[in-house]
N, CA, C and O atoms as a GROMACS GRO file, in nm:
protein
  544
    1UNK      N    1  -0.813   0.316  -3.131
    1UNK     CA    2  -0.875   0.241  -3.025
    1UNK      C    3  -0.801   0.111  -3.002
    1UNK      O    4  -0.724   0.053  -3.078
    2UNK      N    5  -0.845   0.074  -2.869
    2UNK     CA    6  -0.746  -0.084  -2.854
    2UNK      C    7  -0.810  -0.199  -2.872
    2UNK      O    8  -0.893  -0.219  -2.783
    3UNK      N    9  -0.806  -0.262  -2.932
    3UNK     CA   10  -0.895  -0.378  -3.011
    3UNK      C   11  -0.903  -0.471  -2.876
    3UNK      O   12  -1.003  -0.542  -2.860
    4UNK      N   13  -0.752  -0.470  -2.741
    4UNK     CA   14  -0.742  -0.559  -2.694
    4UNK      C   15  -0.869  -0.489  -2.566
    4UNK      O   16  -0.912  -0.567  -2.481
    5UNK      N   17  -0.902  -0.389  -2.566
    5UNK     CA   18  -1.040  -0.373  -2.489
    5UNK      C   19  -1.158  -0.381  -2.498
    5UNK      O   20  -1.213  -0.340  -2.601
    6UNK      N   21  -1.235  -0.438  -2.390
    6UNK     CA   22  -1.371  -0.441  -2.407
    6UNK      C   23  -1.459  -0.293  -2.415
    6UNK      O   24  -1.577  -0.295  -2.451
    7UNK      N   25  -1.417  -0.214  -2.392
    7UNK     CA   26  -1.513  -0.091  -2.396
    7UNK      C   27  -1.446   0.006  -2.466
    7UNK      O   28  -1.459   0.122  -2.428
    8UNK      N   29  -1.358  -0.025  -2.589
    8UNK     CA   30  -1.300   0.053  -2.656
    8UNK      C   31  -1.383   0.066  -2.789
    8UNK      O   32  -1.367   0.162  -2.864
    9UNK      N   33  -1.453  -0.015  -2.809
    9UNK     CA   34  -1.549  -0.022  -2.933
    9UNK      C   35  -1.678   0.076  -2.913
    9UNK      O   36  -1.744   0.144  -2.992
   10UNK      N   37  -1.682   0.059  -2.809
   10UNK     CA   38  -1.831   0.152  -2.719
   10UNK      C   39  -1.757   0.288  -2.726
   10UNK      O   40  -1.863   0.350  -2.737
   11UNK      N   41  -1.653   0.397  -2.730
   11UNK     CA   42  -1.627   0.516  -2.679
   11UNK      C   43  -1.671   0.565  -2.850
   11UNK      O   44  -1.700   0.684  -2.860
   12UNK      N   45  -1.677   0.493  -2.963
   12UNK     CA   46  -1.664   0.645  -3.027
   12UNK      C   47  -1.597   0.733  -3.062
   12UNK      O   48  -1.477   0.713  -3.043
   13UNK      N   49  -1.641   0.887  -3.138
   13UNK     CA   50  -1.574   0.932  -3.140
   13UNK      C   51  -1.444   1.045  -3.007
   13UNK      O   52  -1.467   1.062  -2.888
   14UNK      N   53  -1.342   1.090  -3.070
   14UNK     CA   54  -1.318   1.145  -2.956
   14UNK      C   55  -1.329   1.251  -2.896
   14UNK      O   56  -1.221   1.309  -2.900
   15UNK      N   57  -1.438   1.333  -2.815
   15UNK     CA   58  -1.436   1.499  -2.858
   15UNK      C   59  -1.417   1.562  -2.691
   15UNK      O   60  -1.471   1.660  -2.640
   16UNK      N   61  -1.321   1.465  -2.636
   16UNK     CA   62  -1.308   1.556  -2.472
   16UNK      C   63  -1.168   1.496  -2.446
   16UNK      O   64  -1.081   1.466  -2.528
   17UNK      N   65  -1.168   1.489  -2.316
   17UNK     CA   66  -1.014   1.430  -2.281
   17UNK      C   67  -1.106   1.296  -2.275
   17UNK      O   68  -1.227   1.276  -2.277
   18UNK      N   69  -0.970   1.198  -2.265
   18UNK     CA   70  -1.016   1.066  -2.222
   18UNK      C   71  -0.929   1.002  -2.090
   18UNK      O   72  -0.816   1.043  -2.063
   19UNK      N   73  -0.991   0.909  -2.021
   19UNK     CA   74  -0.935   0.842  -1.899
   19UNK      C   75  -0.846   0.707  -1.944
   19UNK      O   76  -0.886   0.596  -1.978
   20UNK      N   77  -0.747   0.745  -1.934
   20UNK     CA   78  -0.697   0.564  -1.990
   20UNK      C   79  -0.708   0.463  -1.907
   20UNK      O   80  -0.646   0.360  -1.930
   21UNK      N   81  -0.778   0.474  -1.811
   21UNK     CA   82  -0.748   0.374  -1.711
   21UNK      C   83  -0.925   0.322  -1.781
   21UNK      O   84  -0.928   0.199  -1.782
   22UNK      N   85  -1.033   0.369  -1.824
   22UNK     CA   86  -1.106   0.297  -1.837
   22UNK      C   87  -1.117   0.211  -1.956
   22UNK      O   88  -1.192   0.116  -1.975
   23UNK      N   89  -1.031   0.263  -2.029
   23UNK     CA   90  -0.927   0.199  -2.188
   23UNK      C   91  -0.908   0.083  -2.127
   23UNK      O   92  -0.968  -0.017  -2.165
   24UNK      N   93  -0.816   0.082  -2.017
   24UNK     CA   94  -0.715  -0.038  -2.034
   24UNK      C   95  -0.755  -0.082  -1.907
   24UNK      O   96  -0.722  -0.011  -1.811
   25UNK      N   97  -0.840  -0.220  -1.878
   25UNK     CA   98  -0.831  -0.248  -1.751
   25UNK      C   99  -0.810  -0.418  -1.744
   25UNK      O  100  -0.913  -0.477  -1.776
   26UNK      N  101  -0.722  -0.485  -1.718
   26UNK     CA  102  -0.663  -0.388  -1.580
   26UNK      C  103  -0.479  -0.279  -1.683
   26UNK      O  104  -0.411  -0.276  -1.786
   27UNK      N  105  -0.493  -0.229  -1.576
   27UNK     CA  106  -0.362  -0.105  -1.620
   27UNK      C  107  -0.256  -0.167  -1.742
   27UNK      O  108  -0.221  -0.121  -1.850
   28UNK      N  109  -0.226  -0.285  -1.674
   28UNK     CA  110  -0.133  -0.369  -1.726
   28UNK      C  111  -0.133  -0.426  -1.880
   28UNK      O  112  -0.033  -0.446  -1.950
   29UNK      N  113  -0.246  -0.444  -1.909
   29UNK     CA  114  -0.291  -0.440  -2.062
   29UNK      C  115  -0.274  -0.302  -2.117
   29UNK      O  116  -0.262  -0.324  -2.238
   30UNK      N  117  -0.269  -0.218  -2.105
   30UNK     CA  118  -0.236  -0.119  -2.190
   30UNK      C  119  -0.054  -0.096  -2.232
   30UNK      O  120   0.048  -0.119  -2.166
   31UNK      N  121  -0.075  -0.044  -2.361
   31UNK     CA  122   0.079  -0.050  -2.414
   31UNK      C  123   0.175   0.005  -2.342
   31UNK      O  124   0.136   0.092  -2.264
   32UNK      N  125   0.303  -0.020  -2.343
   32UNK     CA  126   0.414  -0.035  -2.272
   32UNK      C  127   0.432   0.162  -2.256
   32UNK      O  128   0.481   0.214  -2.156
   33UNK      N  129   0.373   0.250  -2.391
   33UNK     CA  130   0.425   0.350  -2.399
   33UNK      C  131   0.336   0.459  -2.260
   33UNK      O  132   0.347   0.565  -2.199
   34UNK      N  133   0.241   0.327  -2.276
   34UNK     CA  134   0.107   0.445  -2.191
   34UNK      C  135   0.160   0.395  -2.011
   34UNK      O  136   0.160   0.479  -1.922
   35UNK      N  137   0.205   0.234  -1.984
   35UNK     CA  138   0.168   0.168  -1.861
   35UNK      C  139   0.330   0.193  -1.812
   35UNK      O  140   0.354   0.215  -1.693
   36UNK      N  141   0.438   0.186  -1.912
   36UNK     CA  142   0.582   0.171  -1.845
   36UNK      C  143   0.609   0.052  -1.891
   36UNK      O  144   0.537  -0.047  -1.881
   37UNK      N  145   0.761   0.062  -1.967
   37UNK     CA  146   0.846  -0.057  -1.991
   37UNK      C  147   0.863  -0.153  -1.858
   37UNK      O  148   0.942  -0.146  -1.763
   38UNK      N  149   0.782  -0.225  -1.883
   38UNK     CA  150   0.819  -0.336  -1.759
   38UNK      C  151   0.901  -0.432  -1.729
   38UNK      O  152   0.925  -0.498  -1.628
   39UNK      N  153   0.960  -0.426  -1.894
   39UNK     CA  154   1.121  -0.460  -1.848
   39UNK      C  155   1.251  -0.344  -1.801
   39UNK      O  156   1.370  -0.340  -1.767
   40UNK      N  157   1.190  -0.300  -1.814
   40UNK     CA  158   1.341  -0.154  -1.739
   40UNK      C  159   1.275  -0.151  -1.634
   40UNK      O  160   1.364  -0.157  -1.549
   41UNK      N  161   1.137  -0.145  -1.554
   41UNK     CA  162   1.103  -0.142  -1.393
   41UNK      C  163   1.092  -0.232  -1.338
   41UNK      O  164   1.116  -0.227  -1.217
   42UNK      N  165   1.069  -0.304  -1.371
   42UNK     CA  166   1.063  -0.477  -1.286
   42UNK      C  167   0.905  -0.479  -1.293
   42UNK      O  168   0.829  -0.384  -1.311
   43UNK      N  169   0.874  -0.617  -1.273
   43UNK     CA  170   0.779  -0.672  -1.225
   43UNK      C  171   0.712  -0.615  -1.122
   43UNK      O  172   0.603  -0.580  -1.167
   44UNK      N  173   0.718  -0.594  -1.032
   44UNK     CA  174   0.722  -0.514  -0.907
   44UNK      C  175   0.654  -0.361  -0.934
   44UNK      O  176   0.544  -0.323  -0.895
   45UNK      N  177   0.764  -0.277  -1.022
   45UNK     CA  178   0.717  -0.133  -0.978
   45UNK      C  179   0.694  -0.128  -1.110
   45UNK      O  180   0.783  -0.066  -1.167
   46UNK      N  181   0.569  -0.187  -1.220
   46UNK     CA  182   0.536  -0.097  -1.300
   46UNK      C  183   0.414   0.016  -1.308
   46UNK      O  184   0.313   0.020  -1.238
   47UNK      N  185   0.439   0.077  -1.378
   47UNK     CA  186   0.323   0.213  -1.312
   47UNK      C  187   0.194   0.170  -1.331
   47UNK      O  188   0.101   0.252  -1.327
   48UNK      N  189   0.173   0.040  -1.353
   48UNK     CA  190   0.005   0.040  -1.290
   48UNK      C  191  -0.018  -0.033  -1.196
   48UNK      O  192  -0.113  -0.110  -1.189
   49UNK      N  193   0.065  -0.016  -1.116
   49UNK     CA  194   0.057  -0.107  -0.988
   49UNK      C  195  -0.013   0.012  -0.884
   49UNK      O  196   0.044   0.121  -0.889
   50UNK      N  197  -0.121   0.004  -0.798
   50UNK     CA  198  -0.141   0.102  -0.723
   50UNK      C  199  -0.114   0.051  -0.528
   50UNK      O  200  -0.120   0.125  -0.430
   51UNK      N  201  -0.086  -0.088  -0.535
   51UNK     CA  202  -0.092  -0.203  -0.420
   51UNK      C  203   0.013  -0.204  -0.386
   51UNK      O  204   0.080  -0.238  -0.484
   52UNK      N  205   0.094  -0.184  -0.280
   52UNK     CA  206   0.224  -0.255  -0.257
   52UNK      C  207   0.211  -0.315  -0.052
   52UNK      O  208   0.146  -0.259   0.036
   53UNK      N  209   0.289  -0.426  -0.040
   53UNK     CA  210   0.294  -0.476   0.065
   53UNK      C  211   0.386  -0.530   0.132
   53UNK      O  212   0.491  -0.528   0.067
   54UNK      N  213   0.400  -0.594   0.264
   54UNK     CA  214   0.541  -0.595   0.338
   54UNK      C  215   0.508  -0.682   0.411
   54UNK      O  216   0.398  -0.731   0.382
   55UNK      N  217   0.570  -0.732   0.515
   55UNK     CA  218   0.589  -0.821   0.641
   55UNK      C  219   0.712  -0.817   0.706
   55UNK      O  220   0.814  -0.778   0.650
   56UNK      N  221   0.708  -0.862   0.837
   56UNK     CA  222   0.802  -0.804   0.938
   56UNK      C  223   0.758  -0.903   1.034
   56UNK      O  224   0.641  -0.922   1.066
   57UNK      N  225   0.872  -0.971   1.082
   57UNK     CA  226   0.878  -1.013   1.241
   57UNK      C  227   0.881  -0.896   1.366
   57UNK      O  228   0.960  -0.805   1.337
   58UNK      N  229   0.830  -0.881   1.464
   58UNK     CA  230   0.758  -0.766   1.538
   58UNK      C  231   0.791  -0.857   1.660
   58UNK      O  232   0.732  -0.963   1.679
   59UNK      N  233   0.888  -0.810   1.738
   59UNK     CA  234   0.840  -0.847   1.887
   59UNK      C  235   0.846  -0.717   1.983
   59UNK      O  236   0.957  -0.669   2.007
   60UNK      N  237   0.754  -0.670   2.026
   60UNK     CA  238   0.656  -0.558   2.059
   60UNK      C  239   0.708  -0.579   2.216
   60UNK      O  240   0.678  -0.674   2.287
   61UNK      N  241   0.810  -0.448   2.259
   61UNK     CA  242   0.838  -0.446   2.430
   61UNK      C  243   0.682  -0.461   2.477
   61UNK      O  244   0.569  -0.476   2.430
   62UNK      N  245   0.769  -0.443   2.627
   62UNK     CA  246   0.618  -0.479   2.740
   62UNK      C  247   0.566  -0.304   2.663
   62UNK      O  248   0.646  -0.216   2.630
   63UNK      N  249   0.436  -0.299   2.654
   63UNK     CA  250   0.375  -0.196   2.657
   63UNK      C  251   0.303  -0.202   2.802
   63UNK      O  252   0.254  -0.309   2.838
   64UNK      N  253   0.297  -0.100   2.876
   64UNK     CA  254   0.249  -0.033   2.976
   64UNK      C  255   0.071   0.049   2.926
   64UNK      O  256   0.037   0.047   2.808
   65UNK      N  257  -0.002   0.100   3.013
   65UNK     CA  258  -0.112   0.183   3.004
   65UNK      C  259  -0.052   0.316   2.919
   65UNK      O  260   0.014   0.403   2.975
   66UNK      N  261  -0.083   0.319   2.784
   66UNK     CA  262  -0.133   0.399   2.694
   66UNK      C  263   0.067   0.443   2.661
   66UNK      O  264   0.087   0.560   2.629
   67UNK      N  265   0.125   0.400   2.665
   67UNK     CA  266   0.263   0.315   2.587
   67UNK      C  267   0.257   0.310   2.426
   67UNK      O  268   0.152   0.294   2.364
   68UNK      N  269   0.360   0.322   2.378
   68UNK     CA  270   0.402   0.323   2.245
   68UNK      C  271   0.496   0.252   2.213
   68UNK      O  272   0.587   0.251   2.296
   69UNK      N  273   0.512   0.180   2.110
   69UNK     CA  274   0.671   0.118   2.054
   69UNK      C  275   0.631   0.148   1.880
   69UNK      O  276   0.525   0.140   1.818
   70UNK      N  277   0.742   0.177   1.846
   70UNK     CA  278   0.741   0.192   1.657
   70UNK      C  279   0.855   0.082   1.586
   70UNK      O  280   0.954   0.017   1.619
   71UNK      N  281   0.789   0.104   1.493
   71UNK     CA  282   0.884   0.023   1.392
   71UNK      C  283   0.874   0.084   1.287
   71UNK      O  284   0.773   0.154   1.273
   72UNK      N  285   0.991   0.078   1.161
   72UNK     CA  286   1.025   0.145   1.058
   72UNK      C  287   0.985  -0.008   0.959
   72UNK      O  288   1.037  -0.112   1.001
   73UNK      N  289   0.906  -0.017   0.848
   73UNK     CA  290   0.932  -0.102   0.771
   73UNK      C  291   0.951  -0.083   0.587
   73UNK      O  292   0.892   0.017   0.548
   74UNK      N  293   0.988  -0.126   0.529
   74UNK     CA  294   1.046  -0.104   0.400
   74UNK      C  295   0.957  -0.142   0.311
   74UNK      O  296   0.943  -0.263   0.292
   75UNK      N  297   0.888  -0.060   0.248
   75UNK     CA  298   0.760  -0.098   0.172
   75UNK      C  299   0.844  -0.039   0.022
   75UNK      O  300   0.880   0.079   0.021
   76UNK      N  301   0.863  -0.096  -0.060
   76UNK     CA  302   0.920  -0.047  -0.192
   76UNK      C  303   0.814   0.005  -0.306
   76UNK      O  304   0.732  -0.071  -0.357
   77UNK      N  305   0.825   0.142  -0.339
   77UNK     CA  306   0.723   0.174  -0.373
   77UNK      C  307   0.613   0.239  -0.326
   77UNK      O  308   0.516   0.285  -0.387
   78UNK      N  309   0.644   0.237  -0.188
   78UNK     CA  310   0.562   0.406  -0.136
   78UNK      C  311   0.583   0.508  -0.168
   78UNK      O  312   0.682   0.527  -0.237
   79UNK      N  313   0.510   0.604  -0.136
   79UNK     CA  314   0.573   0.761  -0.120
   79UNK      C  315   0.476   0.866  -0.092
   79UNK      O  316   0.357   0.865  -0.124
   80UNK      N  317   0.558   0.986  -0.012
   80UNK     CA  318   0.421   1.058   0.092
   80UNK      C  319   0.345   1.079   0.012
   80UNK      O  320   0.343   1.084  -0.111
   81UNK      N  321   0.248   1.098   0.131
   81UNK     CA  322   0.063   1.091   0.059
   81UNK      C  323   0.015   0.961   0.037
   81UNK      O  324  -0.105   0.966   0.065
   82UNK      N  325   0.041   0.862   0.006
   82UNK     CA  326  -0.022   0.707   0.044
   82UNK      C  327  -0.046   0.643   0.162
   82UNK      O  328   0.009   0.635   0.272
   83UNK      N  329  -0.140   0.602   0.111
   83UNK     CA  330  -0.230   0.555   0.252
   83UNK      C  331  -0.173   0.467   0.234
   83UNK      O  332  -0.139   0.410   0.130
   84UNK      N  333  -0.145   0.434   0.405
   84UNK     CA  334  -0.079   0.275   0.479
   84UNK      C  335  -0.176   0.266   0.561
   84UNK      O  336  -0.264   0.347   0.590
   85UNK      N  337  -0.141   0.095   0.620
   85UNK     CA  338  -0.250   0.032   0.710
   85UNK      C  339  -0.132  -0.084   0.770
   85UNK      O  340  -0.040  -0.142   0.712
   86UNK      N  341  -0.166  -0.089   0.873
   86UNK     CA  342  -0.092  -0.187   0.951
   86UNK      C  343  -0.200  -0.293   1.032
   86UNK      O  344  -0.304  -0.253   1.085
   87UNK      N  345  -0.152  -0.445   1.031
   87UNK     CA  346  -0.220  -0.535   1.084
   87UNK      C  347  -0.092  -0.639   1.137
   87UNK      O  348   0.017  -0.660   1.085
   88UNK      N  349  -0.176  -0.715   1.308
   88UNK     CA  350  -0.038  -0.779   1.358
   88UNK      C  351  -0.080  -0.887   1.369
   88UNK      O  352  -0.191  -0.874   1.422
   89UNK      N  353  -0.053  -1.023   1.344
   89UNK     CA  354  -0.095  -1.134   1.374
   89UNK      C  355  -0.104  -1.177   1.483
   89UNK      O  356  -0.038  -1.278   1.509
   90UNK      N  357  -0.196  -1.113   1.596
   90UNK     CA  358  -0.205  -1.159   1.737
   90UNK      C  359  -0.300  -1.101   1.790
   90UNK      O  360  -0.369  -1.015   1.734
   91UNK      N  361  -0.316  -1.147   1.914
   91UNK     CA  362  -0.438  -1.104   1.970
   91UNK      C  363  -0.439  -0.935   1.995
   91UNK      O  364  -0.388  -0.885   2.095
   92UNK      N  365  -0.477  -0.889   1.932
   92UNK     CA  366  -0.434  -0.724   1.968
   92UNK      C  367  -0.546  -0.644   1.990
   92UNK      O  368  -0.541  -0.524   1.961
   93UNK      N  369  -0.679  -0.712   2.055
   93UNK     CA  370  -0.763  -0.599   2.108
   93UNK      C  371  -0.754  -0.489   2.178
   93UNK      O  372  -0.857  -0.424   2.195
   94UNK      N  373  -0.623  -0.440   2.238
   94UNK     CA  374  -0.654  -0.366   2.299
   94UNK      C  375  -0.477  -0.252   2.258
   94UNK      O  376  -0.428  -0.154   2.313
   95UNK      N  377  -0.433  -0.344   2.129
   95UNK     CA  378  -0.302  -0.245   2.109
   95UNK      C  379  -0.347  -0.194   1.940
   95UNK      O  380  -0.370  -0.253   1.834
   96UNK      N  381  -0.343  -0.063   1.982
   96UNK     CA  382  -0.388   0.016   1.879
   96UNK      C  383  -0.280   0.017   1.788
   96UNK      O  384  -0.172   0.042   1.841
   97UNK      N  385  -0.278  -0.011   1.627
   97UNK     CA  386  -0.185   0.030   1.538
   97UNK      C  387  -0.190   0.145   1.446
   97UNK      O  388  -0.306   0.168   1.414
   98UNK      N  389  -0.117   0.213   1.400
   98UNK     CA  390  -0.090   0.323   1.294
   98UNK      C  391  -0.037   0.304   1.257
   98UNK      O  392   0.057   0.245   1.308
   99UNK      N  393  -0.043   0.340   1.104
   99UNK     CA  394   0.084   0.353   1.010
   99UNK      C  395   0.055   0.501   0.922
   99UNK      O  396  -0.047   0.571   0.917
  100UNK      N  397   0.175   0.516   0.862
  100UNK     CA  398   0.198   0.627   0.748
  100UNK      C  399   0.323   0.612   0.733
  100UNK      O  400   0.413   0.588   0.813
  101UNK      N  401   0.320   0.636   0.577
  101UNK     CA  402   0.429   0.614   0.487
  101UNK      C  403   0.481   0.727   0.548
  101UNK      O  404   0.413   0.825   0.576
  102UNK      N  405   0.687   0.710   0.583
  102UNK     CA  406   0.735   0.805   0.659
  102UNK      C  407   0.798   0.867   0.556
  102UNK      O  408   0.792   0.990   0.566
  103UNK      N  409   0.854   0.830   0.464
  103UNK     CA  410   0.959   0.885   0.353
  103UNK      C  411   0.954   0.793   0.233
  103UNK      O  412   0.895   0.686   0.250
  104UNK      N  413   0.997   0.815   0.135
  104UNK     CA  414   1.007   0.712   0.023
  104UNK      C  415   1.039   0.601   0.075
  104UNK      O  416   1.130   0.607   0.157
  105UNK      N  417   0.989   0.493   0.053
  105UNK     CA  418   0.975   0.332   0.059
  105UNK      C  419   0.993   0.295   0.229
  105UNK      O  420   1.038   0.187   0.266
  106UNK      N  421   0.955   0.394   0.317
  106UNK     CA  422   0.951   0.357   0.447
  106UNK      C  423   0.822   0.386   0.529
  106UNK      O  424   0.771   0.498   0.534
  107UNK      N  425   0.787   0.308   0.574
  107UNK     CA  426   0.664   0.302   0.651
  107UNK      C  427   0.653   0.324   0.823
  107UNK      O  428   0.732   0.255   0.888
  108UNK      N  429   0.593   0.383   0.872
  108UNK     CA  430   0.647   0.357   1.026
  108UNK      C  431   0.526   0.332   1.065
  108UNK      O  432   0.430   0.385   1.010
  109UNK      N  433   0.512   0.242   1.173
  109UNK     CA  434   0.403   0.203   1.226
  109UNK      C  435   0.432   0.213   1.390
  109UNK      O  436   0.537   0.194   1.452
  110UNK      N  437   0.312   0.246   1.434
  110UNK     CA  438   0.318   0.306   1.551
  110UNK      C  439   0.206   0.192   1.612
  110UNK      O  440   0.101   0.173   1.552
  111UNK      N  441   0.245   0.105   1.760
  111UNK     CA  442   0.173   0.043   1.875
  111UNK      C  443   0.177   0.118   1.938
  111UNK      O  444   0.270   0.195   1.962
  112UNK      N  445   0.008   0.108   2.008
  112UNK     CA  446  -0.026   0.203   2.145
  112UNK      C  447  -0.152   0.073   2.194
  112UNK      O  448  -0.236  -0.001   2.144
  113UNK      N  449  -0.085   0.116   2.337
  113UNK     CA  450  -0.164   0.007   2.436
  113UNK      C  451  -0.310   0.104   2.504
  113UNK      O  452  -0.299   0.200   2.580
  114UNK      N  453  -0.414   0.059   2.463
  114UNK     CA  454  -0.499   0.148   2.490
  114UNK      C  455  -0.617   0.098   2.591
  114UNK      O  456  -0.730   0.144   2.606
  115UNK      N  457  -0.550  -0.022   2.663
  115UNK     CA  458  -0.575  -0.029   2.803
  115UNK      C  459  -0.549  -0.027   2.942
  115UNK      O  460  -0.429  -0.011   2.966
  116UNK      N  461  -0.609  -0.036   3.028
  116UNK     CA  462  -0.532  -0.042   3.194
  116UNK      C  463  -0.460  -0.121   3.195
  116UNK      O  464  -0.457  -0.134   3.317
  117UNK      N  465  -0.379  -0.205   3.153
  117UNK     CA  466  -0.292  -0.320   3.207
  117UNK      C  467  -0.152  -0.328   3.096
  117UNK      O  468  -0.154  -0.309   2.974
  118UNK      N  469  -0.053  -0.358   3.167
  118UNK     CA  470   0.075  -0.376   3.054
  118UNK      C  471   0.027  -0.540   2.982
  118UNK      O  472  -0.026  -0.646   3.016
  119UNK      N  473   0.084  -0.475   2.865
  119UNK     CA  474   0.094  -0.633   2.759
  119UNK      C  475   0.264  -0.651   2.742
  119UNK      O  476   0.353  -0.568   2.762
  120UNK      N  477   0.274  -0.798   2.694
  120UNK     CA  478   0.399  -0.815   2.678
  120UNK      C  479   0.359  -0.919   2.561
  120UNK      O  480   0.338  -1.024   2.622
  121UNK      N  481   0.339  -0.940   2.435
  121UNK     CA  482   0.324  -1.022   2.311
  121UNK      C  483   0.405  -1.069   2.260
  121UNK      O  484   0.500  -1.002   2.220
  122UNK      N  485   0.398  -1.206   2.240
  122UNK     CA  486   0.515  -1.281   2.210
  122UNK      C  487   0.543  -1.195   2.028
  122UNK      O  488   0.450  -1.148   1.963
  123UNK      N  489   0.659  -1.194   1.993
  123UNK     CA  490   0.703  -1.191   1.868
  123UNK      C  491   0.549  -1.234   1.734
  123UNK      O  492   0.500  -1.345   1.714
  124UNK      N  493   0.521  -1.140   1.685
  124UNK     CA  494   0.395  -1.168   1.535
  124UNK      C  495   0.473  -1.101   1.436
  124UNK      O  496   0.566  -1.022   1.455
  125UNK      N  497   0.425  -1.142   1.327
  125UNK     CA  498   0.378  -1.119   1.209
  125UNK      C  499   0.318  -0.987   1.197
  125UNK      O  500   0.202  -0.982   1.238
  126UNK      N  501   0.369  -0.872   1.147
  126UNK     CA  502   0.355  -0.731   1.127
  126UNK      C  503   0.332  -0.709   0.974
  126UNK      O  504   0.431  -0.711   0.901
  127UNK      N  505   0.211  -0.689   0.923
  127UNK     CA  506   0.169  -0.646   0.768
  127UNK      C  507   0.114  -0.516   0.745
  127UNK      O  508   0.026  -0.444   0.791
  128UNK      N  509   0.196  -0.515   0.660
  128UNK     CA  510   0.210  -0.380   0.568
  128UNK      C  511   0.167  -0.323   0.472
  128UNK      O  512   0.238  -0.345   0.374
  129UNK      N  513   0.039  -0.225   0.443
  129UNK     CA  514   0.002  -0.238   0.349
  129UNK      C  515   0.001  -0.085   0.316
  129UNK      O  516   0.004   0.005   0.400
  130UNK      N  517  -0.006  -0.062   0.095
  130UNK     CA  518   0.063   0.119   0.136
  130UNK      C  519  -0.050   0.085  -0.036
  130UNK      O  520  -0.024  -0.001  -0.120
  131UNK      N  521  -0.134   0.156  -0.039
  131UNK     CA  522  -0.233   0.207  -0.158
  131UNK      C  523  -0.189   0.349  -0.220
  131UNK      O  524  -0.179   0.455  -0.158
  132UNK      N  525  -0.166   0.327  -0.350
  132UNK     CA  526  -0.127   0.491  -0.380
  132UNK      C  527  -0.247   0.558  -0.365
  132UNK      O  528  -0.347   0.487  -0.362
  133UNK      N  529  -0.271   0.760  -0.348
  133UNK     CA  530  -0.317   0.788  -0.360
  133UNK      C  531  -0.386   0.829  -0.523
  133UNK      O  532  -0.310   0.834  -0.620
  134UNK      N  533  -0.500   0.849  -0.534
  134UNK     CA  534  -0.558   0.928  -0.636
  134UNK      C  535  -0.562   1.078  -0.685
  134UNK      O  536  -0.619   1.166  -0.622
  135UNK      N  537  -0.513   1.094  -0.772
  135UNK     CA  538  -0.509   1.210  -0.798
  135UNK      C  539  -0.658   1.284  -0.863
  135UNK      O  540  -0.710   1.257  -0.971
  136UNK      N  541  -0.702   1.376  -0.770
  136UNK     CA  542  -0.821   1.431  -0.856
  136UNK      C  543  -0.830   1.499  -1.024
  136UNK      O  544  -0.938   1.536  -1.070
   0.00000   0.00000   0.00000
């Protein structure tokens, strides 16, 4: 058991599989053999990281009535099957965003103008956000 956990004293004996993630929380406290040498991965990508995020200068053509423009952004540490989310620092009621992780560590995010009138938005702030999935 790990002395350095709080609910490691509470499990007992062992007579099933066990979850290490409720061992060790957060991830990062658990030993290097279970979480990843975090000096050979960096700071950044060790395997209990499930969060990763981005930013991007974005200046978004004129969009027209129901119009598209994309962008590719570099999220390190994605990969298919993670959920992404995109948010733009501007008034964007009426320009719809998407994202999905397109390939390893690339994100594409998709603007759609989802009203009657063309927009033309000055240059924002484009954030990036990519959650690993869970495995059942």
């Amino acid at each position: 058991m790990c002395p350095s956990s709080p609910r490691a004293s509470s499990i007992g004996l062992f007579d099933g599989p066990i979850d290490l993630q409720l061992l060790y929380e957060p991830p990062e406290a658990a030993p290097a053999v279970l979480n990843g040498t975090p000096l050979l991965t960096g700071a950044q990508f060790g395997s209990g990281r499930r969060e990763f995020a981005a930013e991007v200068s974005w200046d978004l053509p004129n969009l027209a009535p129901a119009a598209t423009a994309l962008i590719d952004g570099t999220v390190n540490g994605a990969r298919a099957g993670d959920l992404a989310s995109a948010s733009l620092v501007s008034s964007t009621r009426f320009i719809e965003l998407d994202a999905a992780v397109w390939s390893n560590n690339t994100v594409r995010v998709m603007a759609r103008n989802i009203s009657a009138a063309t927009f033309d938005l000055a240059a924002a702030t484009l954030s990036v956000g990519v959650v690993k999935r869970r495995v059942p």
